[in-house]
C-alpha beads as a LAMMPS data file, in Angstrom:
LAMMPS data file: protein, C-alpha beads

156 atoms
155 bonds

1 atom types
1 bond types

-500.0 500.0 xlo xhi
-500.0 500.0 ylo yhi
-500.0 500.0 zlo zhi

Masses

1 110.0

Atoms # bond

1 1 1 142.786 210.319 225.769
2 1 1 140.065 208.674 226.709
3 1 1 139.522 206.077 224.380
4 1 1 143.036 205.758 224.638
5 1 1 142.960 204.546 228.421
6 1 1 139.709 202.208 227.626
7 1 1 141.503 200.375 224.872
8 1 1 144.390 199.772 227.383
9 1 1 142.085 198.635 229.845
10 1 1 140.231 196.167 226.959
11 1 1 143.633 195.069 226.304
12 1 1 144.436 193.913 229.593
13 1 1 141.539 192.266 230.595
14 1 1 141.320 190.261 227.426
15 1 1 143.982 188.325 228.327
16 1 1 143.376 185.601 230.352
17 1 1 142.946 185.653 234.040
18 1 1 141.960 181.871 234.677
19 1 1 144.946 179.904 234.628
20 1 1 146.398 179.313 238.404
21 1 1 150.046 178.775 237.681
22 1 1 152.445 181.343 239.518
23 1 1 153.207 182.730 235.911
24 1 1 149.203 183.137 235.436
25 1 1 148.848 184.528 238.977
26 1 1 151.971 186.791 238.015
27 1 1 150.016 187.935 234.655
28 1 1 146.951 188.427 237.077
29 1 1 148.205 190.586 239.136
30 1 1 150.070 192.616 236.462
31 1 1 146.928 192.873 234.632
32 1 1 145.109 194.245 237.742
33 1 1 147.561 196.736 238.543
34 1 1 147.543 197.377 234.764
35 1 1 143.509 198.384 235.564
36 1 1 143.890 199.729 238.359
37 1 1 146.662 202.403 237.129
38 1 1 144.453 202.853 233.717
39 1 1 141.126 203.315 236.189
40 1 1 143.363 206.039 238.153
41 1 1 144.645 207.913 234.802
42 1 1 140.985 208.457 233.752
43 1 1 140.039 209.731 237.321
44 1 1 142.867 212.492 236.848
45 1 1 141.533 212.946 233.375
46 1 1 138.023 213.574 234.278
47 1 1 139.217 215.774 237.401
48 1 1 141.716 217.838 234.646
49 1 1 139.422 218.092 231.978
50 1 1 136.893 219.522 234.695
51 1 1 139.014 221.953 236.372
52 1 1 140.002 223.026 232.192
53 1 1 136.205 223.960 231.646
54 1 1 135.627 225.877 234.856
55 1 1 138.362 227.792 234.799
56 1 1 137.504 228.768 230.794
57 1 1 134.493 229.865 232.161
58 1 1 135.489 231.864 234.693
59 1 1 138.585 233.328 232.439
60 1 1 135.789 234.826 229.922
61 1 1 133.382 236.150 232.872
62 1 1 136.305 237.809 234.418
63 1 1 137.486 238.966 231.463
64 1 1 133.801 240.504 230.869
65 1 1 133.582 242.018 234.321
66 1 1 133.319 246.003 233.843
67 1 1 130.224 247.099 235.896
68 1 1 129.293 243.984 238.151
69 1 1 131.470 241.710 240.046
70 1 1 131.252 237.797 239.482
71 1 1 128.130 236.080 240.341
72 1 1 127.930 234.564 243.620
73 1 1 128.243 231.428 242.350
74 1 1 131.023 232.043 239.897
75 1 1 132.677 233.804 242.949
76 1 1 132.721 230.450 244.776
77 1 1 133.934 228.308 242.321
78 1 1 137.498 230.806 241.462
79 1 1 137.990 231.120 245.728
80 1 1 137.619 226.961 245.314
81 1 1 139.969 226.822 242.370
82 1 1 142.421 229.169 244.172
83 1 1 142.335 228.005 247.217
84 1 1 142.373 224.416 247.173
85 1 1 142.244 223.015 243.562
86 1 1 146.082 224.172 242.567
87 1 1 147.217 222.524 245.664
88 1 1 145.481 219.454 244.642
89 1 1 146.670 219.490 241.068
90 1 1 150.114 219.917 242.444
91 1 1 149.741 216.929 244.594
92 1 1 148.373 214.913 241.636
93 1 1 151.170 216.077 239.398
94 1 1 153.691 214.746 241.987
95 1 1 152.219 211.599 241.853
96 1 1 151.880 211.642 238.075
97 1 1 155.956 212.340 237.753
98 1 1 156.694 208.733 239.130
99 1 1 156.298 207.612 235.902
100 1 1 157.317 208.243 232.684
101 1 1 154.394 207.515 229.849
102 1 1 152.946 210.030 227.218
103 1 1 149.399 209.357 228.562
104 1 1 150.621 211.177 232.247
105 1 1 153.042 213.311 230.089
106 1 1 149.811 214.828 228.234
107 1 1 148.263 214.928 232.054
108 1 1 151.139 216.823 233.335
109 1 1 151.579 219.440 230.383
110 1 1 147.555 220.196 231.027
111 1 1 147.647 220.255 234.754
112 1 1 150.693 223.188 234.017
113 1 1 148.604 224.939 231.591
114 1 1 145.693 225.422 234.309
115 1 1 148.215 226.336 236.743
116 1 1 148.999 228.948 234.456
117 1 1 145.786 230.253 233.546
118 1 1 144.760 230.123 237.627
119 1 1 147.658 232.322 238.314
120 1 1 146.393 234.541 234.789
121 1 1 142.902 234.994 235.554
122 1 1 143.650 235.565 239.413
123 1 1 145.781 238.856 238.605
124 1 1 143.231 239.522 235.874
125 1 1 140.344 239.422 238.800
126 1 1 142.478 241.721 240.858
127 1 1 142.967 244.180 237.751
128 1 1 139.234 244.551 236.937
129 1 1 137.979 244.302 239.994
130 1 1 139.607 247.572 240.728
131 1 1 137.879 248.559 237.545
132 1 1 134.765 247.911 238.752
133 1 1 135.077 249.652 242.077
134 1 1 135.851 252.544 240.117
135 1 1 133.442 252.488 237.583
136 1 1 131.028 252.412 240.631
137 1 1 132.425 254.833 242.574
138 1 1 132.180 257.417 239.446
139 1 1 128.730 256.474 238.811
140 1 1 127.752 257.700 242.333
141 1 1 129.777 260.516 242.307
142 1 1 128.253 261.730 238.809
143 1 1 124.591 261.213 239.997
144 1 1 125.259 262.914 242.916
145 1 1 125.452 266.246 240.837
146 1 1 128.177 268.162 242.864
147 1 1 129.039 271.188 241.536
148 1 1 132.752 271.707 242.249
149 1 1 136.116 269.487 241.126
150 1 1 137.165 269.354 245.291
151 1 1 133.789 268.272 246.059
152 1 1 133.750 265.259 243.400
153 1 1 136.787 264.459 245.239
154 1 1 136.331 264.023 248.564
155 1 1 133.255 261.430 247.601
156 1 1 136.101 259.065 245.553

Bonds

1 1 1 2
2 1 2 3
3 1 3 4
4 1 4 5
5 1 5 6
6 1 6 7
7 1 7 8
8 1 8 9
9 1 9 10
10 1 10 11
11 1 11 12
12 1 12 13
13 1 13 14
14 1 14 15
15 1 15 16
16 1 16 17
17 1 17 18
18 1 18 19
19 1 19 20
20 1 20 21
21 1 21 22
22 1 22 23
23 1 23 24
24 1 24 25
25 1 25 26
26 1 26 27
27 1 27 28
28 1 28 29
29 1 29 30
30 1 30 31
31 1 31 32
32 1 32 33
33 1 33 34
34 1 34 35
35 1 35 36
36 1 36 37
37 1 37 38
38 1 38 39
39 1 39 40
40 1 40 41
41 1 41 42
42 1 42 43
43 1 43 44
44 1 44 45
45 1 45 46
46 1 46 47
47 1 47 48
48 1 48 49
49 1 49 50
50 1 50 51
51 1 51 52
52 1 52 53
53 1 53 54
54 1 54 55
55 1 55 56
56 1 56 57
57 1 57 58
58 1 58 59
59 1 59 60
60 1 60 61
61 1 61 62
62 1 62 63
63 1 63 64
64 1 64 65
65 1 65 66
66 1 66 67
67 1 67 68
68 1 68 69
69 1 69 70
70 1 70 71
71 1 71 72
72 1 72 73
73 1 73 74
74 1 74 75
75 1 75 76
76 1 76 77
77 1 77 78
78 1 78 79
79 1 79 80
80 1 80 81
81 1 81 82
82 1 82 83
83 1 83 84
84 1 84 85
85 1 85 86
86 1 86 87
87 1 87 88
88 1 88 89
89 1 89 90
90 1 90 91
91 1 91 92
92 1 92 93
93 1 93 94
94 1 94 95
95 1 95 96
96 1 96 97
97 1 97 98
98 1 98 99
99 1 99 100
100 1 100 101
101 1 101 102
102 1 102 103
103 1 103 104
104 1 104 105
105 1 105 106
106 1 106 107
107 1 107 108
108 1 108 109
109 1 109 110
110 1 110 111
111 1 111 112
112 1 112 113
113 1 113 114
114 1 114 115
115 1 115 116
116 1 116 117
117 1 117 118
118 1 118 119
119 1 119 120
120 1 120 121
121 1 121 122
122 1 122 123
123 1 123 124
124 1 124 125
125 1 125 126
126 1 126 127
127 1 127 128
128 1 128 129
129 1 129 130
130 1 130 131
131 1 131 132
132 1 132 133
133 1 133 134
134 1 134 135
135 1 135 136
136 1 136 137
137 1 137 138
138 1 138 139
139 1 139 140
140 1 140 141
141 1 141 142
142 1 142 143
143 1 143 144
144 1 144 145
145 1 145 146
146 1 146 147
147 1 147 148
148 1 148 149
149 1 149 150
150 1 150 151
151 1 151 152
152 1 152 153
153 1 153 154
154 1 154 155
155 1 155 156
């Protein structure tokens, strides 16, 4: 996608920018408008293809979570992706449905799928964190050595 959005960019400044008739000053601006948009598109594609790789990561750590909790700084980055990144991507794909080519199509389609595995790895936190807690909890209650089923009990 990327080298898709440079050759558009090439594209547009090759043609020429020097001429000062209104149709040349027309072309201009078209042409800067034309960079500008393509200089935008690869902005959302960097910030997409960003958000993609942190949230990867943070699908297979929870996903690995049985006796520890996330990292500190793992822990940060999904309460930043929850709490402000979707709403962000939501904004940007309101902006991107104004228009109507493949390269923002593509955009779109990816800024769903993270949306998706957000809202996936969020319930998926939930699920093992419980897991965790439990696991815990059991571990205590097993070391300390209580002799009776009630008394195990009352310690969960």
């Amino acid at each position: 996608m990327k080298k898709l959005l440079l050759a558009t960019a090439l594209a547009v400044t090759s043609l020429s920018a020097f001429a000062t008739t209104d149709t040349a000053k027309t072309q201009e601006t078209q042409q800067i408008k034309a960079l500008e948009k393509a200089e935008d598109l690869m902005a959302v594609a960097s910030l997409v293809r960003l958000t993609s790789s942190q949230v990867n990561i943070l699908e297979k750590s929870i996903n690995n979570m049985t006796d520890k909790l996330l990292s500190p700084e793992e822990n940060v980055v999904f309460q930043y992706l929850k709490d402000n990144v979707v709403d962000s991507l939501a904004e940007v794909k309101y902006n991107l449905k104004e228009s109507n080519s493949k390269i923002e199509a593509e955009l779109i389609q990816e800024i769903d799928q993270i949306n998706k595995k957000i809202g996936s790895i969020t319930g998926a936190f939930e699920n093992n964190k419980k897991k965790v807690f439990d696991n815990i909890i059991n571990r205590q209650v097993a070391s300390m050595e209580l002799e009776t089923e009630k008394e195990q009990e009352e310690y969960r």
